[in-house]
C-alpha positions in Angstrom: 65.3 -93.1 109.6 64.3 -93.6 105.9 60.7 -94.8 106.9 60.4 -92.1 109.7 61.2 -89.0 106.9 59.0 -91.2 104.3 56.0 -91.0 106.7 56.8 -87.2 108.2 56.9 -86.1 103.7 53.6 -88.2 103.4 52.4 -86.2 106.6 52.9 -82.7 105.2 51.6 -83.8 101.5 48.6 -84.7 103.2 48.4 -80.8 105.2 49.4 -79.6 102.1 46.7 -81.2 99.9 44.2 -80.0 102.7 45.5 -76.4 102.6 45.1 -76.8 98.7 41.7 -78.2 99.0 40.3 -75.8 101.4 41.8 -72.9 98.9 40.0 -74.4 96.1 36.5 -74.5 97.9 37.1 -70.5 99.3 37.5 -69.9 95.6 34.8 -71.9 94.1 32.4 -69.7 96.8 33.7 -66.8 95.7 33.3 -67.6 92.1 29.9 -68.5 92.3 28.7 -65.7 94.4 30.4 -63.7 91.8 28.2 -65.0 88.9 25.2 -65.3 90.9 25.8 -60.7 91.3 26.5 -60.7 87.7 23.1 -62.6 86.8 21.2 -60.4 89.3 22.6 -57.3 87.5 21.7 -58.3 84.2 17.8 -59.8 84.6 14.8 -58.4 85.3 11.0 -58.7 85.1 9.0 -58.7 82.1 5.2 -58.9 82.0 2.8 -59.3 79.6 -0.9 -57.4 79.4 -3.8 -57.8 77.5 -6.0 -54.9 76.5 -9.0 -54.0 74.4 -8.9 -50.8 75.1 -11.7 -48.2 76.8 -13.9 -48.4 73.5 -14.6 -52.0 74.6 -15.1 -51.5 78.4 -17.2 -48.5 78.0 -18.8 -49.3 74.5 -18.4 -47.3 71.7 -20.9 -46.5 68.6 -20.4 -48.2 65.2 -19.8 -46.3 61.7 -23.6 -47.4 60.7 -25.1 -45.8 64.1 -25.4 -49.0 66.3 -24.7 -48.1 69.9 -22.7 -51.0 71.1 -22.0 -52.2 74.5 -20.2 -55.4 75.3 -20.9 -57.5 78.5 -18.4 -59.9 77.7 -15.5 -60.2 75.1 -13.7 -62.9 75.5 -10.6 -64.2 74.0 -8.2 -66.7 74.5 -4.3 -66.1 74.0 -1.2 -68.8 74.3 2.1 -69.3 72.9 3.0 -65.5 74.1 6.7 -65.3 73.2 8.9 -62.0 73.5 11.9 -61.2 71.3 14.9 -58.7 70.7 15.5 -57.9 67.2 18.0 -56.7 65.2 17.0 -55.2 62.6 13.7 -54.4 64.4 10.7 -56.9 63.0 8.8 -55.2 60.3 5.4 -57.1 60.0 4.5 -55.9 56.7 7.2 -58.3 55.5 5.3 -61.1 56.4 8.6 -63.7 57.7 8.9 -65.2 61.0 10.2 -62.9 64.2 14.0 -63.8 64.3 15.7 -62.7 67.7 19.0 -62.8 69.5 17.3 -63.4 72.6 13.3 -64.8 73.0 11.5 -65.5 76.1 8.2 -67.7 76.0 5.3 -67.5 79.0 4.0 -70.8 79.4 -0.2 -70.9 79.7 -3.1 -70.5 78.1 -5.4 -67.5 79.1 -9.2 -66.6 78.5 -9.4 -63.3 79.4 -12.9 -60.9 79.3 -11.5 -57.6 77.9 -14.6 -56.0 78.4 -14.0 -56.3 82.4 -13.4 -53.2 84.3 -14.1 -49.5 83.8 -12.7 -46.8 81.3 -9.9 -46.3 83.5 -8.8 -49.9 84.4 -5.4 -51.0 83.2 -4.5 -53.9 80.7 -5.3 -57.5 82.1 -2.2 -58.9 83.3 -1.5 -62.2 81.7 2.1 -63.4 83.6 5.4 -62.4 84.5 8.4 -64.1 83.6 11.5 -63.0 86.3 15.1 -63.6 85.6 14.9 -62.3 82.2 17.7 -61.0 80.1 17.9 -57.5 79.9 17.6 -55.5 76.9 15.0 -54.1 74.7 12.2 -56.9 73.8 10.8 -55.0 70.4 9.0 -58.0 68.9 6.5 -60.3 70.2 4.2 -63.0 69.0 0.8 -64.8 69.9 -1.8 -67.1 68.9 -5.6 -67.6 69.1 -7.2 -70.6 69.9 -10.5 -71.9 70.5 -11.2 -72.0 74.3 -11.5 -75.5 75.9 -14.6 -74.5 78.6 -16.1 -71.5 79.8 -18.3 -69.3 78.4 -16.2 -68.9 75.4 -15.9 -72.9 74.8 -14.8 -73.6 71.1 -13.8 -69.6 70.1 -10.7 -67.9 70.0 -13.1 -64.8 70.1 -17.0 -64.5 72.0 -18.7 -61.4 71.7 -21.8 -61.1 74.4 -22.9 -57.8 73.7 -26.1 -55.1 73.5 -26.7 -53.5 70.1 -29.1 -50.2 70.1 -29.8 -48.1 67.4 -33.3 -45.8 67.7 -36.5 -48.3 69.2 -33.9 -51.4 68.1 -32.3 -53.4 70.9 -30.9 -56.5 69.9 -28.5 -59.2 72.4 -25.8 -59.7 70.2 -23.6 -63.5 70.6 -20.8 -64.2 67.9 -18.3 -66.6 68.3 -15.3 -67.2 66.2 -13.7 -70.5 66.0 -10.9 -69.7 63.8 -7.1 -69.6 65.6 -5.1 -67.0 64.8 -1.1 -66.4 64.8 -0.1 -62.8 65.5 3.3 -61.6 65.2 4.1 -57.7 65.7 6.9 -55.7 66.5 8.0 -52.8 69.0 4.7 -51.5 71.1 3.4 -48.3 69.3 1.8 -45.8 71.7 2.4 -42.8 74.3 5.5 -44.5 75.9 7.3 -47.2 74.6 7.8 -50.7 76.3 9.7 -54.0 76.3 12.8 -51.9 78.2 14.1 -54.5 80.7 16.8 -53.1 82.7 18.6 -54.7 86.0 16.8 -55.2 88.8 13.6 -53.8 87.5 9.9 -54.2 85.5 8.3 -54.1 82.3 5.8 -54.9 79.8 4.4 -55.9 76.4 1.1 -55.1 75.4 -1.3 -57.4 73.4 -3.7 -54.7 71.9 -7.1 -56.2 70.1 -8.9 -53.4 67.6 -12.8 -54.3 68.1 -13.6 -51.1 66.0 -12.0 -53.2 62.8 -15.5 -55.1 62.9 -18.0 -52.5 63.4 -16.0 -49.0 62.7 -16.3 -46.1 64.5 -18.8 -43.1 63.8 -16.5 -40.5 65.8 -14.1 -41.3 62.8 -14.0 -39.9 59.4 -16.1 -41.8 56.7 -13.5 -42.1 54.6 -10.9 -43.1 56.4 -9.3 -46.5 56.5 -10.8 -48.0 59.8 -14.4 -47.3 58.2 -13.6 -48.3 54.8 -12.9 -52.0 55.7 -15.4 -52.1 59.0 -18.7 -54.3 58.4 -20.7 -52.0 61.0 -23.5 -53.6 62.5 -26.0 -53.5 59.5 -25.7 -56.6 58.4 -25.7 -58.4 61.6 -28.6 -56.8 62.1 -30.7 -58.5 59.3 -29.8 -61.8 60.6 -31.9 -60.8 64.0 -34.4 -63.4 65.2 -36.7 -62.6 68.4 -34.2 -59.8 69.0 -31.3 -62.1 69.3 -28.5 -61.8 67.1 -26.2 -65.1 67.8 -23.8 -66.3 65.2 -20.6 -68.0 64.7 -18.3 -68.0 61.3 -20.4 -71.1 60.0 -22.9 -70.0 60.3 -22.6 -66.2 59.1 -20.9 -67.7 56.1 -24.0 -69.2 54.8 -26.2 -66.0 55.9 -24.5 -63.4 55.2 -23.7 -61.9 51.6 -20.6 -63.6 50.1 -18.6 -60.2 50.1 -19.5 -59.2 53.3 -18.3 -62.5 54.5 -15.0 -62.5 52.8 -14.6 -59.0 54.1 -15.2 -60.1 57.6 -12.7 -62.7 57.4 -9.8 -60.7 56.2 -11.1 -57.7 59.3 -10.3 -60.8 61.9 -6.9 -61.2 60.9 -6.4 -57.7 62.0 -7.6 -57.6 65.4 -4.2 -58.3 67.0 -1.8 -55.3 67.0 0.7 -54.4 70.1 -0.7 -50.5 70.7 -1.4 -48.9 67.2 1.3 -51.3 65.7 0.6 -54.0 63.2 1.0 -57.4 63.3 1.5 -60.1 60.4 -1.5 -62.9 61.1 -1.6 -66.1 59.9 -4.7 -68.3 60.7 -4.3 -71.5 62.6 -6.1 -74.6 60.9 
């Protein structure tokens, strides 16, 4: 009778492990469907653009006259990374972008800004799903020389048309320098970098052309023209109505001030809308 009850106990610890068992797999289900709602309710979509904005697709006039028109501008952009800050990023303080949360978009790009007309939208570089919601009010980029292409050992290529009365000259200038640009919230019409559940956004890499040759439509005096180049001296580099230069060689043709000047106007091409970015060059 002993061995009968010992096997009918050993009988009902088995059901009642099974009982357990299949509780603990119900559960575990349950749990994880749980988390996987949570995580859709707190990621979204986050993509990243970049623009030159409608002065380079439709061409723009210089602060020394020169009508310029670019066929090609191309530039080629890695190490995108997205942050949330807090205290927001201030550029001007030249330190590394410090965030609670940072997303990165793997890739390198070339992208022509000049493609499209004045009404086409900001080249979409990637989108990176599943990412944490919130307010991404810093972001960061680099430069680099291209690998092939057109653009093949620049960060930036300029294949434009320079006119300016009976002068028509092709204009080629290549930069090989890398750049590091690290800016904080988008400054513009609407703000961006809002990730919220379930839905889209987007951070803007903005490049200011105008640094290089100024603008005419703008005042003199004003900041923009006082530390553009304009076109001039390119100009008095032409041969055979070809202007084509890159930073070697413009540093042995052109004036030693002028030079220096165009150096320190590179580091500024990078902002995110009108905001400013800290830039340091990459060796």
């Amino acid at each position: 009778m002993f061995k009968g009850t010992a096997v009918l106990a050993s009988a009902w610890l088995v059901l009642g492990l099974t009982f357990v068992s299949c509780g603990a797999d119900e559960a575990g289900q349950d749990a994880q469907e749980i988390t996987d709602d949570i995580q859709q309710e707190v990621v979204g979509e986050l993509g990243f653009t970049a623009n030159g904005e409608d002065f380079v697709r439709s061409g723009f006039v210089s602060n020394d006259g020169w009508h310029i028109t670019f066929r090609h501008l191309y530039v080629t952009i890695t190490d995108v990374t997205a942050y949330q800050t807090d205290p927001p990023y201030d550029p001007h303080s030249g330190s590394e972008i410090i965030g609670d949360v940072m997303v990165e978009l793997n890739g390198v790009f070339t992208v022509d800004l000049a493609e499209g007309d004045d009404n086409a939208e900001p080249i979409l570089l990637g989108i990176l799903e599943d990412v944490p919601a919130g307010h991404y009010n810093a972001i960061s980029w680099s430069m680099i020389p291209c690998e092939e292409g057109p653009s093949k050992g620049y960060s930036v290529y300029i294949d434009a048309q320079a006119e300016k009365g009976n002068q028509s000259y092709n204009v080629s200038f290549g930069f090989e320098t890398g750049y590091r640009y690290s800016a904080g919230e988008f400054v513009g019409d609407t703000r961006k970098g809002f990730v919220t559940p379930g839905e889209s956004s987007e951070l803007e890499m903005t490049f200011h052309f105008d640094h290089i040759f100024g603008d005419i439509d703008q005042p003199a005096d004003c900041d923009l023209n006082m530390m553009a180049i304009g076109f001039e001296p390119f100009a008095a580099l032409m041969q055979e109505g070809t202007v084509q230069e890159n930073l070697a060689s413009l540093s042995e043709k052109l004036p030693e001030e002028t030079y220096t000047k165009l150096l320190e106007v590179l580091c500024t091409l990078g902002h995110t809308g009108e905001g400013h970015c800290y830039c340091t060059i990459i060796q």
